[in-house]
N, C-alpha and C positions, 0 to 999 in steps of 0.2 A: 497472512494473519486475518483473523473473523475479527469483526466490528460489531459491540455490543452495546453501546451508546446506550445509556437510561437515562441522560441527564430531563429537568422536567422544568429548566429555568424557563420563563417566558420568552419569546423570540419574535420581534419583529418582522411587521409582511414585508417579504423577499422583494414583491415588485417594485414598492417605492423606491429602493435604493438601486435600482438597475443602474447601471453606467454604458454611457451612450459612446460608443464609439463608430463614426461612419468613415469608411476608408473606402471612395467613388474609384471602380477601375471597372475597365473591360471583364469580362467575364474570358478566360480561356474556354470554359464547355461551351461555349455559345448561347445563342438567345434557350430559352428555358420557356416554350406556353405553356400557357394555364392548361389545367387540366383535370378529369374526376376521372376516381375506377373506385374500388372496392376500399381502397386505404380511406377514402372519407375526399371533402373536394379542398383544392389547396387552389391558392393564386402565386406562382412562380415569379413571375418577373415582369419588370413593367414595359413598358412600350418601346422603350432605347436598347432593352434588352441587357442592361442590366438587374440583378436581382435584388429584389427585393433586403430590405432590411428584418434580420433572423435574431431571435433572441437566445441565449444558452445560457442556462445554468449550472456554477459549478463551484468548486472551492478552491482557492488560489494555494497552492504550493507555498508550504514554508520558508524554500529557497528563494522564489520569487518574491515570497512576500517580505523577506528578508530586505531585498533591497528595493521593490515597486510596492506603492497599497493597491493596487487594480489592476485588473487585466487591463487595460488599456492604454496604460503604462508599456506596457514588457513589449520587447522587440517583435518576440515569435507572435506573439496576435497577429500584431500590425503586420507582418507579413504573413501569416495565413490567409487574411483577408484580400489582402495584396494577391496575390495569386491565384486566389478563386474566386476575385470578383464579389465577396460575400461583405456585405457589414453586416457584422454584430451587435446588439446592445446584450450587454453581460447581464447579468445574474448572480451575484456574487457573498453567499452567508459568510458570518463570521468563522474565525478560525474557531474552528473544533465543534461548529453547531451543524454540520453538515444535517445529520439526523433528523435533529429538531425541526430545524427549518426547511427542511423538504418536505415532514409532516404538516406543518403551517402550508406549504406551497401548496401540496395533494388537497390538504382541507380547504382553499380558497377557491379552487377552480379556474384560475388563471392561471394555466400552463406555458411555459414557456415551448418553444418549436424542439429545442434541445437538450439534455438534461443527462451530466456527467454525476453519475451515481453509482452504487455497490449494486444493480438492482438484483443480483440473487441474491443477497440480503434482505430484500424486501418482504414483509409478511406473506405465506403462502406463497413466495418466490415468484417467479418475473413472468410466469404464466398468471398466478392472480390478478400482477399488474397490468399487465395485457386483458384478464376477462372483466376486470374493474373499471377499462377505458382510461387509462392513467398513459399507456405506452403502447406501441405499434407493434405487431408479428410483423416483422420484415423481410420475411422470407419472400416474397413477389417485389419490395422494394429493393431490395441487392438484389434481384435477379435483372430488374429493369433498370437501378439506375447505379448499380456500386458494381460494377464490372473489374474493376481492382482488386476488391475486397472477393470477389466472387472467383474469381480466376485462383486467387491467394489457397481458399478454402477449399477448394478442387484440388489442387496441387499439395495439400496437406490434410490429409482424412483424417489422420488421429488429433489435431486440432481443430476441425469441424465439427468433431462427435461432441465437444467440450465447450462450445462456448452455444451449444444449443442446448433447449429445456428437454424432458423426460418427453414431453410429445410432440419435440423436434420443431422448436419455434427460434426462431434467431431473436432476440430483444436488444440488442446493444450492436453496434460495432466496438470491434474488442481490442483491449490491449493485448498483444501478445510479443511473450520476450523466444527474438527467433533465433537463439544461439546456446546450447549449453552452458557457455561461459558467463550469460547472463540466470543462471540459475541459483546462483549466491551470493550472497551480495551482504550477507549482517552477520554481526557474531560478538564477544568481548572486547572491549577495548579497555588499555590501561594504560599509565602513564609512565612510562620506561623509563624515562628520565629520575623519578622518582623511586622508582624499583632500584637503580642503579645506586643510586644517594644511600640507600637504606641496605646496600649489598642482599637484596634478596632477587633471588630469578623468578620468572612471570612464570603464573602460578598454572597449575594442571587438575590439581583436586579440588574438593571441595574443602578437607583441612587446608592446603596450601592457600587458597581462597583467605579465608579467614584468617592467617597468618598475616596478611598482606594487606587486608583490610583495616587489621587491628593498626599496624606498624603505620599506616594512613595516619588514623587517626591518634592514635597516643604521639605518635614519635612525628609527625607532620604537623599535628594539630586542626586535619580536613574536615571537615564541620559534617558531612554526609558522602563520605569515602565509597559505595555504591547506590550511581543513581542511575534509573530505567525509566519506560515512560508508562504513565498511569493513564493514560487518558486515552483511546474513549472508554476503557474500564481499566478498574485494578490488574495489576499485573502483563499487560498489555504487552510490555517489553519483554518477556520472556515465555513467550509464546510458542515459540521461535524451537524453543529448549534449553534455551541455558540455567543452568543455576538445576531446576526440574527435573532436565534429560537425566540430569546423573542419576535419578534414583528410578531411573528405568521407565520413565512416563511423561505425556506428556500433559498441557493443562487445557484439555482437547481430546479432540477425534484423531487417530492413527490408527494403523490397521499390523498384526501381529500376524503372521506365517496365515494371512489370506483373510482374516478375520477383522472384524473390527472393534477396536477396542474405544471406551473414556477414561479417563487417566486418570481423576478424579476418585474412581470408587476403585483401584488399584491402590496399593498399601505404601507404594511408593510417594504417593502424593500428601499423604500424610507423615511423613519423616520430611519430604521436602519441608513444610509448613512448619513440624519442628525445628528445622536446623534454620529457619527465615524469623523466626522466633526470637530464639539466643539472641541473634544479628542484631533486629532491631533494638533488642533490650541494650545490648551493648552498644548504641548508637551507629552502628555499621552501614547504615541502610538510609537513604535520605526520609528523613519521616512525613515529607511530602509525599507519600510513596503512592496514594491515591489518585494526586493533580499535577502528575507534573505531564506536562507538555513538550514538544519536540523544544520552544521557546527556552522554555526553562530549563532542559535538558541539556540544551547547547549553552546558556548563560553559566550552569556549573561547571562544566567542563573546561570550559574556557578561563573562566576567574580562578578554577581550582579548590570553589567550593567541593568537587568530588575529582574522583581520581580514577574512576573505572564505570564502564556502560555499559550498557548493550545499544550497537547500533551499527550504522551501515558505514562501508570501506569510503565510502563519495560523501556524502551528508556528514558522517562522523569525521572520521580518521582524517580526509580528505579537505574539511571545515578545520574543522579544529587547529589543527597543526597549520595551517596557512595562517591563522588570526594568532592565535599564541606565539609560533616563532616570528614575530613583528616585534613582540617586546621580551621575547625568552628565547633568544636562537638555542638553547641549549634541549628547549624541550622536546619532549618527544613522546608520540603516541601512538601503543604500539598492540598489534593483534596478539588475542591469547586464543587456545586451543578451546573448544567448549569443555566445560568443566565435566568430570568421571569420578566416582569414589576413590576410587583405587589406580596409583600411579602404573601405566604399563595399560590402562583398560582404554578399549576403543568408545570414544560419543557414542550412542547409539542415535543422539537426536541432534539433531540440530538445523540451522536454517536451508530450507532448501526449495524452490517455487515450482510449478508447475508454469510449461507456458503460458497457461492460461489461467488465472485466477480471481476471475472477475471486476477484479479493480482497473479501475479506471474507463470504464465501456461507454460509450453516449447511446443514450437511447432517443428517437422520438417520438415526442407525445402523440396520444392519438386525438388532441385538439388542432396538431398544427394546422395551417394551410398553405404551408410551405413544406411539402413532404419533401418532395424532387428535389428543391433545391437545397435543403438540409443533407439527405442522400448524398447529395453528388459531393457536396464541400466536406462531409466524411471520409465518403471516398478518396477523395484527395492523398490523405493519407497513406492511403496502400498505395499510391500510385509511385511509377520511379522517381517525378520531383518530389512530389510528396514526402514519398521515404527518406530525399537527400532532409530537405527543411527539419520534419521533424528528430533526425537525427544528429544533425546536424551544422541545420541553421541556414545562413545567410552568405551562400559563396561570394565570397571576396573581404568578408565580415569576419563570421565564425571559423570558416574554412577555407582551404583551397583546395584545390583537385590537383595530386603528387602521384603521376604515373598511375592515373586511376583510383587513388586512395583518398580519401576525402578526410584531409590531416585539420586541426583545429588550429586555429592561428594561436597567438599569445595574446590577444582579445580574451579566449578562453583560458589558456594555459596560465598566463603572466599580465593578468589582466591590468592595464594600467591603473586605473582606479582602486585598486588591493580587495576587488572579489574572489573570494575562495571562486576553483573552478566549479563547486556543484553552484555556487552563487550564477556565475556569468554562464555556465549551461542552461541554467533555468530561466534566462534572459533569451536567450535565443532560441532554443531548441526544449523537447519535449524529452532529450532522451534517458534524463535522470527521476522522471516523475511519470510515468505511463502518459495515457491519451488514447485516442482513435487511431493506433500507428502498430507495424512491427519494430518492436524494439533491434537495434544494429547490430552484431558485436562489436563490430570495428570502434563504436564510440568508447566502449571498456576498456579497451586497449588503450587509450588513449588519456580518457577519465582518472584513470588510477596512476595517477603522476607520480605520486611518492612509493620507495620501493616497499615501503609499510603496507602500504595498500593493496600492492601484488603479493608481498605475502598472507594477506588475510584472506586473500580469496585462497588461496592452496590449502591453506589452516582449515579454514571452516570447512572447506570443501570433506575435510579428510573425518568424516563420521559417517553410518551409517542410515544418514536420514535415508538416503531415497528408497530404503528400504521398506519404511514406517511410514510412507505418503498417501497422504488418501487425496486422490486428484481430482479437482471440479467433475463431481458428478450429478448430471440434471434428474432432478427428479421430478416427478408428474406436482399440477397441482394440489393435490390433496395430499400427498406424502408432503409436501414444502410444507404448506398451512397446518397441519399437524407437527412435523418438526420443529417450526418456527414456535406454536404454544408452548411446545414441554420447555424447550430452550429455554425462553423468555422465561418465568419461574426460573428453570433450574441453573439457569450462568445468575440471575440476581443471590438465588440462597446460595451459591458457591461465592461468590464475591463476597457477600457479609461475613459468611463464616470465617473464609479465608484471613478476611481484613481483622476481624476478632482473635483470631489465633495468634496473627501478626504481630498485633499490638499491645497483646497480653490481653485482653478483654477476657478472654475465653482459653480454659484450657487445651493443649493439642489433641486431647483424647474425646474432646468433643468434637472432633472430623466427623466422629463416629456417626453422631445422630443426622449429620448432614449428608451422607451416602445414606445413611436410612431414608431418609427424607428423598432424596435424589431417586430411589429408585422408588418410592410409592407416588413422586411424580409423574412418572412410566418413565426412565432413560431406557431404561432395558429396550422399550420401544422404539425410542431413537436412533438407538444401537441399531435393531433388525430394519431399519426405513435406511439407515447409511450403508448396512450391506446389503441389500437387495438392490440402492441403487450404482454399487460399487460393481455387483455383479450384471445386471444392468450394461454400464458403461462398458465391462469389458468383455462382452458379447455383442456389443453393436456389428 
């Protein structure tokens, strides 16, 4: 999913609130000297040969922050540091101001060594950032000091071509999920238990949708019977394709028999808007539909203020149903098919990731002085402990090793303290929320406890998305920097418009003048900048 974040509220400087965590060990890479070349000059590590103290910033997981307010708090720090020798003092914005406050962070000049961001999201994308002096080309720093991560990218060419810019700059160590069975992971969810009370079956269209909606709320009395998340823009949670996909589009860039399409100035996006319309008006739809938050998304679900989502098999399904049957063993939450006009019609869209999608990468600043040893404690990650920890966790803790399989104890599974598992995952391990790591499979297998869970991945799985996927394609700086203008306009006038039609402000037939609008802001251009660098991509 793209991140669009316009929020303009004021935001506190970042550094003041750092949180200090120092965790004194041996270094496993050994002593670290100082050193200058070309990256800029850095001080490594001091005299004992331990390293130096490293700053990162980044924004703490809703799971985690579920149950710790800090990094410094949660297990998996304290033991990444633990293993590589490294203290950290954190960096830590509020939930959901990531944006903001890394624009505060850039504008201050007080860069942190490390810094866990979208950065091909960044204006003029991660090449601007790099020619700006914000973040490093690190293609000579993995070459000299991330030989994990380097070896990784060697051994997989068709995820090297992807997590590099258009004129083949590496800027992050990246998240990458290294199994196809990590490729789905969200989709509908609803409350079966209630389906079941109300003798209706879980629904497949979009009238059947609405049928089930309605029976929510008249015959339930559910206060906001579908709720998604709004935050960091409208419509956020259906991204993905649900609710959308059915009218043949998505609310986005996809790509049609080689081509690339926006969804948007396609006619199906404007019958979507009609039929999201009605909803609202008949209360269908939570009328928060603008703010709501993973926070608030999982308070409805849970109370039973709502009765149906969009969200992930682990975080949702996986949450949900641990906290509720505590006090409702009868409840149940359960995967629906992405929604189709017509019963019998296959999804065309629906959720589905690329290995590589930018999220979650660290980059380092090109302030630091601590390159190397930033490098190496990245590194880490790719490495084979590395890979156990952030997958993981904490053998003898999280897991144990069972004829080789690195099984999660009931720490994770059956947590004594009544943590959902994506709760007590996000205490130890990285492997439900990305990082500077290849994601496992083996951890999914394991993750998806309840048999709801294993069927939603088969469910979602069963559409047509990876058909319609337009995959992290790098583009040079000057196509970014010109994408990023038109965007910025043209996702703001979609969002108003959108939210107007919504909520009755505006009639639906005033789409009209916002495709007009859309295309005299040049999308058309945006359009021919995504297939050149789609074509591009698949010519490396």
């Amino acid at each position: 999913m793209k991140s669009k974040a316009r929020r303009t509220a004021a935001v506190p400087l970042l550094l003041a609130a750092a949180l200090l965590l120092a965790l004194g060990a041996c270094s496993p890479f050994g002593s670290l000297p100082a050193s200058r070349d070309a990256a800029g000059p850095r001080t490594e590590a001091s005299a004992s040969g331990t390293a130096k103290r490293l700053t990162y910033w980044a924004e703490l997981n809703s799971n985690a922050a579920s149950v710790k307010p800090s990094f410094r708090e949660v297990p998996f720090f304290q033991e990444w540091q633990r293993q590589t020798g490294v203290s950290l003092i954190f960096i830590q914005p509020p939930a959901n101001q990531a944006k903001e406050t890394m624009n505060v962070l850039l504008a201050s000049g007080e860069l942190p060594d490390m810094m866990e961001y979208e950065w091909d999201k960044f204006p003029g994308g991660p090449d601007k950032a790099i020619a700006d002096g914000y973040i490093l080309r690190l293609n000579d720093i993995i070459d000299r000091y991330a030989p994990n991560l380097r070896n990784y990218l060697n051994e997989h060419p068709e995820i090297d071509k992807q997590v590099k810019t258009g004129s083949g700059s590496y800027y992050v160590f990246p998240f990458i999920r290294g199994d196809d069975k990590l490729l789905t992971y969200q989709g509908p969810i609803i409350r079966k238990d209630w389906l079941d009370e109300l003798g209706l079956p879980i629904p497949e269209t979009i009238g059947d949708w609405h049928t089930v909606l309605k029976a929510f709320k008249e015959r339930k009395g559910v206060a906001a019977p579908l709720t998604f998340l709004g935050v960091p823009n409208p419509l956020f949670g259906l991204e993905s394709g649900a609710f959308v996909g059915a009218f043949g589009v998505l609310n986005g860039f996809y790509t049609e028999q080689g081509h690339v399409k926006f969804g948007p100035l396609e006619p199906g996006f404007k019958q979507f808007l009609a039929v999201f319309r009605q909803w609202y008006a008949e209360g269908l739809i939570d009328p928060n539909i603008a703010t709501v938050d993973t926070a608030t998304m999982d308070a409805s679900m849970i109370s039973g203020r709502s009765g149906a989502s969009i969200w992930n098999a682990g975080a949702g399904i996986g949450t949900w149903q641990s906290i509720v049957r505590r006090e409702n063993p009868s409840a149940r939450f359960a995967p629906a098919p992405y929604p189709v006009l017509h019963k019998g019609d296959r999804p065309k869209f629906g959720q589905r990731s690329s290995a590589y999608v930018g999220t979650g990468g660290v980059a380092i600043s090109a302030k630091s002085p601590n390159v190397e040893a930033a490098a190496r404690m990245l590194d880490y990650g790719y490495s084979p402990a590395g890979h156990l920890l952030f997958n993981f966790g904490i053998e003898g803790q999280s897991y144990e090793m069972k004829n080789g399989y690195p099984a999660y104890t009931d720490l994770i599974l059956r947590n004594p303290d009544k943590l959902a598992p994506s709760q007590a995952l996000a205490m130890y391990t990285r492997a439900n929320y990305f990082g500077p790591f290849v994601q496992d499979g083996r951890y999914v297998e394991q993750y998806y406890f309840y048999p709801e869970q294993q069927e939603a991945v088969r469910l979602w799985s069963d559409t047509d998305a990876e058909l319609h996927l337009l995959p992290q394609t790098p583009k040079t700086e000057e196509e970014s920097a010109e994408l990023s203008s038109i965007m910025q306009d043209a996702e703001s006038l979609l969002d108003d418009a959108a939210l107007k039609i919504i909520f009755g402000i505006e009639p639906a037939d005033s789409f009209d003048d916002c495709v007009a609008e859309l295309r005299a802001l040049g999308i058309g251009r945006a359009i021919d900048i995504q297939e050149k660098a789609l074509s591009r991509y698949l010519n490396r």
